[in-house]
LUMKE-686103 format. One line per field, with one value per residue (C-alpha): x, y, z; residue number from 0; residue in one letter. Coordinates in Angstrom, 1 decimal. Example, Ala and Ser with C-alpha at 12.3 -4.5 7.8 and 13.67 -1.06 7.14 Angstrom:
! residues 2
u [12.3,13.7]
v [-4.5,-1.1]
w [7.8,7.1]
nr [0,1]
rest [A,S]
! end
This chain:
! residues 437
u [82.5,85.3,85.7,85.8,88.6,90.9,89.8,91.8,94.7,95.0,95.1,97.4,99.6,99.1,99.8,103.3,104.2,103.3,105.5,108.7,111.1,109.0,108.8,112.7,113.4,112.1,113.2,109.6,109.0,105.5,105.5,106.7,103.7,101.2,102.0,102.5,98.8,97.8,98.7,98.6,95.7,95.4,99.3,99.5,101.5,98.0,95.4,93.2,94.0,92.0,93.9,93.1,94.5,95.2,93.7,97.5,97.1,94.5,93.5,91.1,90.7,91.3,87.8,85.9,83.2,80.2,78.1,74.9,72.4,69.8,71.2,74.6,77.1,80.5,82.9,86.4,88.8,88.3,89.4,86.8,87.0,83.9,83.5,80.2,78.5,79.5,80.8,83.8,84.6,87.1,86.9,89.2,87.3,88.1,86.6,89.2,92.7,95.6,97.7,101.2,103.4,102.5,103.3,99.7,97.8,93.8,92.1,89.9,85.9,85.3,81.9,80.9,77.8,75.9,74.3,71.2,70.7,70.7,67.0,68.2,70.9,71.8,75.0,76.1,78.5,79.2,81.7,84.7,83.7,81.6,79.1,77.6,74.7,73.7,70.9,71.2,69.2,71.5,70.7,70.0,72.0,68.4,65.2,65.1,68.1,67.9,67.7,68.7,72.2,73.4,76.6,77.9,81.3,82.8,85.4,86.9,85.5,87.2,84.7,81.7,83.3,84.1,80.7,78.7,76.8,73.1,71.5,68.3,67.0,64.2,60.9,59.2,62.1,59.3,57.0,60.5,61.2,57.5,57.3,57.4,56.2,58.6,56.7,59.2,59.3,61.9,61.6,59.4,55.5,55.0,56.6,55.7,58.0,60.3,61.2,61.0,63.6,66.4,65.5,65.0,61.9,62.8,59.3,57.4,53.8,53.1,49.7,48.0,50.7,50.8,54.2,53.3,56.5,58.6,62.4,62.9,66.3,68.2,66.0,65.8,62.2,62.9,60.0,58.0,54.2,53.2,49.8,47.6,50.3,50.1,54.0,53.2,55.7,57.9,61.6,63.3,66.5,68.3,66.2,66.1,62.2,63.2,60.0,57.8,54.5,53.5,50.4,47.7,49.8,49.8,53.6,52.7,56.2,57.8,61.6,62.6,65.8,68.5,65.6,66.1,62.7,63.7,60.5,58.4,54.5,53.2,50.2,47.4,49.7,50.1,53.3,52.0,55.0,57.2,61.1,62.9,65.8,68.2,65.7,66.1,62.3,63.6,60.6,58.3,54.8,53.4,50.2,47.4,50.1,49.6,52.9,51.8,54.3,56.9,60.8,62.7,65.5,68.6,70.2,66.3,65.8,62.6,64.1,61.4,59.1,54.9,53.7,50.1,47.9,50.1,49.6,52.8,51.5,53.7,56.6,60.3,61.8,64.9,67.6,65.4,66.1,63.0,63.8,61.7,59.3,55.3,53.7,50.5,48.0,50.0,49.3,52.4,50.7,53.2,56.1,60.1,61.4,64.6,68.4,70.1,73.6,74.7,78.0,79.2,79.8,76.0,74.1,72.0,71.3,74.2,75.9,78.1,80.7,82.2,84.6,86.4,86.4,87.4,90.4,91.5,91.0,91.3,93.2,90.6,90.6,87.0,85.8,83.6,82.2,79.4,77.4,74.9,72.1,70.0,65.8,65.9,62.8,64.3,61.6,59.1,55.3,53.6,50.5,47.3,49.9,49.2,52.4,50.8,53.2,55.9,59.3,61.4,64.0,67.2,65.0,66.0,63.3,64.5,62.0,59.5,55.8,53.7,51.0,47.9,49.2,48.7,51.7,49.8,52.1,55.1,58.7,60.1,63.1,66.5,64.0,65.2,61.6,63.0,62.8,59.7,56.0,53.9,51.1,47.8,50.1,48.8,51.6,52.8,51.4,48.0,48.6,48.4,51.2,51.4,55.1,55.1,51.5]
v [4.9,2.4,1.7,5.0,5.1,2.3,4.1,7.3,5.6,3.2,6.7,8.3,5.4,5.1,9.0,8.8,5.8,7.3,10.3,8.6,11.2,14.2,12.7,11.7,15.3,17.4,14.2,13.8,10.5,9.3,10.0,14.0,14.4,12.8,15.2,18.3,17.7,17.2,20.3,22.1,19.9,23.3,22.7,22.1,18.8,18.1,18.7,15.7,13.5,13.0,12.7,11.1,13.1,11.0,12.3,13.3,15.8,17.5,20.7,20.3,19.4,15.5,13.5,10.9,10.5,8.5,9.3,7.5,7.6,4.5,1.6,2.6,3.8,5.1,5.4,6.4,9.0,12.3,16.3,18.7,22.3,24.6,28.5,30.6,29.0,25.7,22.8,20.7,17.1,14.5,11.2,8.3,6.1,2.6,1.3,3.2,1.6,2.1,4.8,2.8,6.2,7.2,4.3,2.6,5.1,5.3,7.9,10.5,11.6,15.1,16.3,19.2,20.5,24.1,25.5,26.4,22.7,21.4,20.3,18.6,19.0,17.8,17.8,15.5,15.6,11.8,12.5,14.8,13.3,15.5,14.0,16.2,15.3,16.9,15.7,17.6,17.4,15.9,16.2,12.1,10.3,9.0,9.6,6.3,7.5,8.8,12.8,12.8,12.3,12.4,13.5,12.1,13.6,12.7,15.2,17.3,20.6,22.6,21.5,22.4,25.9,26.9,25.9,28.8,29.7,29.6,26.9,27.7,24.8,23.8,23.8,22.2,19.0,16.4,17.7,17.2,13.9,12.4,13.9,11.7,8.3,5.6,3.4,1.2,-1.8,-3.6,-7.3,-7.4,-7.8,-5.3,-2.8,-5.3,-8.0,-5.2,-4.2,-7.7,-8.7,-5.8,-4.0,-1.2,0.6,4.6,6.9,3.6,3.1,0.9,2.3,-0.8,-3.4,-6.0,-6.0,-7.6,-9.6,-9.2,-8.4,-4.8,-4.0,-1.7,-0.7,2.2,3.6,7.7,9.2,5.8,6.5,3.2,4.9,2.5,-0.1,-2.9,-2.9,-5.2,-6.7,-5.7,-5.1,-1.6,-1.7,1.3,1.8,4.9,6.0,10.1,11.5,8.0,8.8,5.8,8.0,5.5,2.7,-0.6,-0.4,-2.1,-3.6,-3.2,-2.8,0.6,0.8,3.4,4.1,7.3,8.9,12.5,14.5,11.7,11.4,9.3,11.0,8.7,5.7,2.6,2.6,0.6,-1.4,-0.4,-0.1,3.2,3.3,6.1,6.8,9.8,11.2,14.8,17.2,14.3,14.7,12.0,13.7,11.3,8.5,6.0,5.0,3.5,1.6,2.8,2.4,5.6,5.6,7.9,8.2,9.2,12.5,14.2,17.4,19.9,17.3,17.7,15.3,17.0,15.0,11.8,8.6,8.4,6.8,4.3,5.3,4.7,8.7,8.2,10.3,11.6,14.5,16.7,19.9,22.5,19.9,20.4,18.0,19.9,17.9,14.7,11.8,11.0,9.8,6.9,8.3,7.8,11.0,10.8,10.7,7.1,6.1,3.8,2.9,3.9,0.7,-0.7,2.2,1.0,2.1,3.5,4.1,1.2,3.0,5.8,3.8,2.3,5.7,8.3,5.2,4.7,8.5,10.7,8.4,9.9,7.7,6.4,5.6,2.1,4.6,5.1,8.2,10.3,11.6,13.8,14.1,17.2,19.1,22.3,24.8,22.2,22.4,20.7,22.9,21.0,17.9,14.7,13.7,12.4,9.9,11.0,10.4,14.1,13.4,15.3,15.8,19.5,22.1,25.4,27.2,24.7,25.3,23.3,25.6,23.6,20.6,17.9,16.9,14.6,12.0,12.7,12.4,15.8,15.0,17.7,19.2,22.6,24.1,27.7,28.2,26.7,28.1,26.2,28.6,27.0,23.4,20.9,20.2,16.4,17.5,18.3,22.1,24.6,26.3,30.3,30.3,31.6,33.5]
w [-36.3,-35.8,-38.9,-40.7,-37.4,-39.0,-42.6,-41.1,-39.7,-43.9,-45.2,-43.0,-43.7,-47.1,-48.0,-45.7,-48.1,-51.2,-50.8,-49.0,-50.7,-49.5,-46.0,-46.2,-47.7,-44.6,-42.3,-41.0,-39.4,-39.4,-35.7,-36.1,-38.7,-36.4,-34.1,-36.3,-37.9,-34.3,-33.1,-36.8,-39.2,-41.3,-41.7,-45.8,-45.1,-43.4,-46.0,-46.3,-43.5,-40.5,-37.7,-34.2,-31.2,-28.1,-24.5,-23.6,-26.3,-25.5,-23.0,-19.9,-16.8,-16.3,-15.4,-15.8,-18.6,-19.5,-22.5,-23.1,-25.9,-25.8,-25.2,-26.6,-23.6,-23.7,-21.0,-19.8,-18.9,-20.6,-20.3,-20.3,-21.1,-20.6,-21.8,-21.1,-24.3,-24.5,-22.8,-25.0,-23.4,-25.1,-24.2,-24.7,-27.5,-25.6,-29.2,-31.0,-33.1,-31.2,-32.1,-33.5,-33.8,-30.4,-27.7,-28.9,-27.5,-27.9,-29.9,-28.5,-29.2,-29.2,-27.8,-27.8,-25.9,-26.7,-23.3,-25.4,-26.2,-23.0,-21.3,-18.1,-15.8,-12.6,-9.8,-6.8,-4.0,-3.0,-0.3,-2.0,-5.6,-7.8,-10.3,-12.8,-15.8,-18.8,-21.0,-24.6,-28.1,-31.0,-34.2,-35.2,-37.7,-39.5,-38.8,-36.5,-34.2,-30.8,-30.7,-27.2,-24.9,-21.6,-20.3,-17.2,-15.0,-12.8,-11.4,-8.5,-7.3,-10.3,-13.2,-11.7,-10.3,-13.7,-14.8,-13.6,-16.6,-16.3,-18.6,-20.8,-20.6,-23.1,-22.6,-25.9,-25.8,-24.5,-28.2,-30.2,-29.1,-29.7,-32.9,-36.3,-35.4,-36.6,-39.0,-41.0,-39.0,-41.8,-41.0,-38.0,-38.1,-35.1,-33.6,-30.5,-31.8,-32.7,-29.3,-28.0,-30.5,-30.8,-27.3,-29.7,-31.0,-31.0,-31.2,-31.7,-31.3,-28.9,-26.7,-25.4,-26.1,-23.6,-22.6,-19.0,-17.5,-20.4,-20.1,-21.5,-19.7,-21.6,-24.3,-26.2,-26.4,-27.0,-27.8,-28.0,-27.4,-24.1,-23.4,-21.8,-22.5,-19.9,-18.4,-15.1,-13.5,-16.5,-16.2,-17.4,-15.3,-17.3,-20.2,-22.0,-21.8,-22.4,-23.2,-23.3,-23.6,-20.5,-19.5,-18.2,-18.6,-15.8,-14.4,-11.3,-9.6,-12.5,-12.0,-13.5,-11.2,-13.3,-16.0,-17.5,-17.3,-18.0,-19.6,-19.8,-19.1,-16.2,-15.9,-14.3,-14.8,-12.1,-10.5,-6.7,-5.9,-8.9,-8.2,-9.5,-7.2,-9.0,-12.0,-13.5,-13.5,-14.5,-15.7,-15.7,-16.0,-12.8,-12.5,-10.7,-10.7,-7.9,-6.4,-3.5,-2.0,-4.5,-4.3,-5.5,-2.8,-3.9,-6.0,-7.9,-9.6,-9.7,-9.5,-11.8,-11.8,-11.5,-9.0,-8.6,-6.7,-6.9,-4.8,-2.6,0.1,2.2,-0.9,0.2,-0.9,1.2,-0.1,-3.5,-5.0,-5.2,-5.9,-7.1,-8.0,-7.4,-5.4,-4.4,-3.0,-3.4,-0.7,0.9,4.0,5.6,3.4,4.1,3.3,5.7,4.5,3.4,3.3,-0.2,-0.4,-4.1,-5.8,-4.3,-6.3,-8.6,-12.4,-14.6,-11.3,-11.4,-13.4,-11.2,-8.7,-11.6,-13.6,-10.8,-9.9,-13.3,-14.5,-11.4,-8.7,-6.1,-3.0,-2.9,0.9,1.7,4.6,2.2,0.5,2.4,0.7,2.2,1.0,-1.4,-1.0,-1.2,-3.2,-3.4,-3.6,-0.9,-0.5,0.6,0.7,2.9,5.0,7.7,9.7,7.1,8.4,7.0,9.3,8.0,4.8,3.5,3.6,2.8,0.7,0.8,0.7,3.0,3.7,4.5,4.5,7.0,8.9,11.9,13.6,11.4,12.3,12.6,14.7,13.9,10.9,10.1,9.2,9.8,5.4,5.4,4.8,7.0,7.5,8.4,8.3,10.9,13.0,14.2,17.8,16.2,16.3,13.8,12.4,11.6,10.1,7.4,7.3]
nr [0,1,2,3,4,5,6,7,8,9,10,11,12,13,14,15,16,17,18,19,20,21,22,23,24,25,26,27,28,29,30,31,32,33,34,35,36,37,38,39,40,41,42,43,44,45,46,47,48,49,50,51,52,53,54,55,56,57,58,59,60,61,62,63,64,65,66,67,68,69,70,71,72,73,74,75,76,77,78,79,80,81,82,83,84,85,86,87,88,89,90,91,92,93,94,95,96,97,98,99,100,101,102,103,104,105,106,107,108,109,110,111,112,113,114,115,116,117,118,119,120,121,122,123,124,125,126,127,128,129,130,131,132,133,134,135,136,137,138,139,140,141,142,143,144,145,146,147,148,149,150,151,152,153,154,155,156,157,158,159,160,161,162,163,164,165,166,167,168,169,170,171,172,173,174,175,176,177,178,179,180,181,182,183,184,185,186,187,188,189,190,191,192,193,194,195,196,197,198,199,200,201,202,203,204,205,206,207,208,209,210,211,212,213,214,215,216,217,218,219,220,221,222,223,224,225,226,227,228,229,230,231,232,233,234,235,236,237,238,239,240,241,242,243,244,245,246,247,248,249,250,251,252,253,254,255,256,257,258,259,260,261,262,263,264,265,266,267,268,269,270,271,272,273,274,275,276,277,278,279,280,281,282,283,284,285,286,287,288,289,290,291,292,293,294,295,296,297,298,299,300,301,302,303,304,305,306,307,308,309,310,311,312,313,314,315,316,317,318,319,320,321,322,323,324,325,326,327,328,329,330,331,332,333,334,335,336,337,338,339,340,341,342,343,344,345,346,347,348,349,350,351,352,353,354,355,356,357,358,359,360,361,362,363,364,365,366,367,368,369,370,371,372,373,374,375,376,377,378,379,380,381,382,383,384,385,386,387,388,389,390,391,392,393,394,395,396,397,398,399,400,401,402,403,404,405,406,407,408,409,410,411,412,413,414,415,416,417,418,419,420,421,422,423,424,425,426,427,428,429,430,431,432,433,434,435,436]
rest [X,X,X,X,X,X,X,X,X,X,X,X,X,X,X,X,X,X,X,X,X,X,X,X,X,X,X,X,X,X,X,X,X,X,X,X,X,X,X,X,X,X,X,X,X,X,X,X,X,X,X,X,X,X,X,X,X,X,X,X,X,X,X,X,X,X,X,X,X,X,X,X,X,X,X,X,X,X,X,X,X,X,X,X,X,X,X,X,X,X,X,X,X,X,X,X,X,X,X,X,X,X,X,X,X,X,X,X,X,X,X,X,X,X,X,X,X,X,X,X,X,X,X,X,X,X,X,X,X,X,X,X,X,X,X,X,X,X,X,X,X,X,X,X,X,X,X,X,X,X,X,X,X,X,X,X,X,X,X,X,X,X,X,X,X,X,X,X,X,X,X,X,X,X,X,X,X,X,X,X,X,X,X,X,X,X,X,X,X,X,X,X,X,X,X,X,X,X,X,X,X,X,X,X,X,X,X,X,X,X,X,X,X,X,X,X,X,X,X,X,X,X,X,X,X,X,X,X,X,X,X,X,X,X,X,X,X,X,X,X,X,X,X,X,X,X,X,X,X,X,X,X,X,X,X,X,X,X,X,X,X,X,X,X,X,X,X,X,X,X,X,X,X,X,X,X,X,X,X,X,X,X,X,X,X,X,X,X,X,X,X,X,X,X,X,X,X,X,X,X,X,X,X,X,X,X,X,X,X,X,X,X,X,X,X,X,X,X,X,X,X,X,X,X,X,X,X,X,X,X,X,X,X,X,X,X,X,X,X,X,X,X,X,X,X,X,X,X,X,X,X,X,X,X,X,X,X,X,X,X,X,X,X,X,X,X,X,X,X,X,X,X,X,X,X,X,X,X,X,X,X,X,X,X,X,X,X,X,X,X,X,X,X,X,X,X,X,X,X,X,X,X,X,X,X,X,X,X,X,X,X,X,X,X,X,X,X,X,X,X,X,X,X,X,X,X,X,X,X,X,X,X,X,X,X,X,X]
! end
């Protein structure tokens, strides 16, 4: 991409030097046609050139952007502009030539994101800064690249006012990205060594690879079938697992902090011990998982996700966001479901980012006083659940479904449970509930 960059900015230069008496004739300095064919490129004086528009130049509100793809990640100041079908972000290319005729200022990226293409979204208030996430399906430049992206911005209240379109999202992205197993393997013996070597091993085959211990930060495994794979102790701090097949597989305390583990399958998979502070478990399938003793303090998503029947026993939830996700019949007996407070600059995963983007993009003052998060649990299933000892302090419970479940010895303290079905729940006191019946 850099390159065919610099190509744009030889040809511009060559094309102004080849016609010098044309250029002299209508006085146009190099500088005036930049910024004609930036404003104008169907201007005739424009035909063939490819011209890179600075970030001053465009339209949209000012943010700050981060796209990521794999192990690939882009970030900076951008301008987003959104309509009812689309959402258009350009974002400073801090990979880009400088622009000579305009003060040497960077090229922008356009991306452009169709609603009906989107299959995960989500949106975060830390204290007045406003962090939204779109995960979309790209078409992939060969039949090896990634078919997925996410969009992060952060912004002020304005973006996400404007963005009050509902979203399709798609139901059948988990079957796309599994689809057409990856089976040229070039110079390496195994798709194994593969991944070991380059980080790297898109829609891969790897059920039962013994992958125990190893270092796998960062890697990009879209798509990439781990069934039964033995992952122990294995770390995956920010790897890109959208739609992993890891079903069955051994990820006892493994470190998955900032793994992005939107739409992929867990089901019946060991997770006792494992870390996945602010992973993004998005419409993942953790059916039967035991995650006993599990780390997925907030910033995690498992908003949309089906928990059914999962091990949480003893798991650290504080701050999660669970919404609308099922966890019928899940064991969260011992569970910390209350609210944490993470200052911004200590959140793990692809977190890191945001102070220096909203200070360099935005000028928002961020505060040290930290980030509350409050334990989303807002139109969750909990029939049948187990929460007994659970500590839901401050957890948010509006629209919930805990009918039947067993609430013995847990910490209800300030609990708004008014939203809440409880019918036939059994209360911390020992009592049984009729709210809701």
């Amino acid at each position: 991409m850099k390159h065919k960059k610099i190509a744009s900015v030889i040809l511009l230069a060559s094309i102004l030097i080849a016609y010098p008496t044309s250029a002299q004739n209508k006085e146009t300095s190099r500088r005036e046609l930049y910024i004609l064919c930036s404003k104008f490129p169907l201007n005739s004086q424009c035909k063939g050139l490819e011209i890179p528009i600075p970030l001053d130049e465009r339209s949209g509100e000012e943010a700050g952007c981060s796209l990521l793809s794999g192990n690939s990640n882009q970030s900076g100041k951008c301008k987003v502009v959104a309509t009812e079908e689309s959402l258009t972000v350009y974002l400073e290319d801090e990979e880009g030539e400088p622009i000579e005729f305009l003060d040497n200022q960077l090229p922008s990226l356009e991306i452009k994101i169709f609603f009906e293409t989107v299959f995960a979204q989500n949106y975060q208030i830390w204290n007045k800064v406003h962090r939204l996430e779109f995960g979309y399906l790209v078409k992939p430049d060969s039949n090896q690249g990634n078919r997925t992206k996410f969009l992060t911005i952060l912004t002020n209240e304005n973006i996400p006012n404007s963005l009050n379109t509902q979203l399709s999202l798609t139901p059948t992205s988990a079957e796309l990205l599994s689809q057409s197993q990856v089976n040229t393997l070039s110079n390496f013996s195994s798709p194994v060594q593969r991944l070991l070597e380059t980080k790297e091993c898109i829609r891969c085959d790897l059920r039962g690879a013994d992958l125990a211990g190893a270092n796998l930060n960062e890697a990009n495994l879209e798509g990439a079938s781990l069934q039964g794979a033995n992952l122990q102790g294995t770390t995956l701090v920010r790897a890109y697992l959208v739609g992993a097949n890891l079903s069955q597989a051994n990820l006892t305390e493994a470190v998955l902090t900032g793994s992005n583990l939107t739409l992929a399958s867990l089901t019946e998979s060991s997770l006792e011990g494992a870390d996945l502070s602010a992973a993004n478990l998005q419409g993942a399938n953790l059916q039967l998982a035991n995650l006993k003793g599990a780390k997925l303090i907030a910033p995690t998503l498992i908003q949309d996700a089906d928990l059914r029947n999962t091990n949480l026993e003893d798991a650290n939830i504080q701050g999660a966001n669970l919404e609308r996700a099922n966890l019928e019949g899940a064991n969260l007996q011992g569970a910390n479901l209350s609210d944490i407070s993470i200052r911004l600059q200590d959140i793990p995963g692809n977190y890191s980012f945001g102070e220096f983007l909203l200070d360099l993009a935005i000028g928002f003052p961020i505060s040290n006083r930290g980030t509350k998060f409050y334990t989303n649990l807002r139109n969750v299933n909990l029939r049948n659940a187990t929460l007994t000892g659970v500590n839901l302090e401050d957890a948010l419970l509006d629209g919930a479904d805990l009918s039947n479940a067993n609430l013995s010895e847990a910490k209800l303290n300030d609990v708004d449970l008014s939203g809440a079905n409880l019918c036939g729940a059994t209360m911390s006191d020992g009592s049984t509930s009729n709210l809701g019946c």
